[in-house]
N, C-alpha and C positions, 0 to 999 in steps of 0.2 A: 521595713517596708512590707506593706502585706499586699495582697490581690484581692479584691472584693469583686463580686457578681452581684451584680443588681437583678432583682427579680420582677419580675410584671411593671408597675406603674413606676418604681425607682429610678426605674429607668431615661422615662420620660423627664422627671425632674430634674436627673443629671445631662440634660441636653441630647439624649440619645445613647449617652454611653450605654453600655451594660455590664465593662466591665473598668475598673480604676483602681491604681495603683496609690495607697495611700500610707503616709509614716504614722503608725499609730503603735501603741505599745498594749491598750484593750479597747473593751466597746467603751466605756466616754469617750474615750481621745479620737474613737474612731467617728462617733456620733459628731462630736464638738468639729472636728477638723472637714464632716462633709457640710455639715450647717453653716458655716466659713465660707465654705467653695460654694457651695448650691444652695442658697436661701429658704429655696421650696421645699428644703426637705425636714428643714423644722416643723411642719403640719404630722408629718409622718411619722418624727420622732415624738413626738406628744401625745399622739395617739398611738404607739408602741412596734416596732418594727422588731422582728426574732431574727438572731440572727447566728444558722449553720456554721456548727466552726469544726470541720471533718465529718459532716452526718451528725452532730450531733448539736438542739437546738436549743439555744438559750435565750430564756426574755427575763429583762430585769435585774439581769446581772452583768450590771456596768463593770463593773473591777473584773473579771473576765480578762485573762491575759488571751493576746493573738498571737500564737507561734508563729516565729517565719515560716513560711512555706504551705501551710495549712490553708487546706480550701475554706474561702469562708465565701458566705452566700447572704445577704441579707434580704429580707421577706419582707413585704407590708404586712400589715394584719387584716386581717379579712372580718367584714364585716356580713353579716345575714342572720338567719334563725332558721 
């Protein structure tokens, strides 16, 4: 079980939450198992969500193990120019 922190708009997709306790072992299972729960958050993972595991940020790297107890934080991705 890890602890996840929704950031900016994730939030609103998880119904409010901001933060959710989820059984995941890396980011697919972490991706797969919010997409499950919360529908909305398939837009988000498609167009690529980073996401902090201790300070430090990974995108694209699904096989990523999630140590218990490690802050993790997941980001949308921001778009502009």
């Amino acid at each position: 079980m890890v602890a996840v922190t929704l950031w900016g708009s994730l939030a609103a997709v998880a119904g409010g939450k901001d933060k959710l306790d989820i059984e995941a072992k890396d980011i697919r299972e972490l991706f797969r198992k919010l997409a499950e729960q919360y529908p909305a958050f398939e837009p988000f993972i498609d167009r690529g969500i980073a996401v902090a595991i201790d300070g430090t940020i990974y995108r694209d790297t699904w096989s990523k193990e999630l140590p218990e107890g490690a802050e993790i934080f997941l980001l949308p991705r921001l778009a502009g120019g």
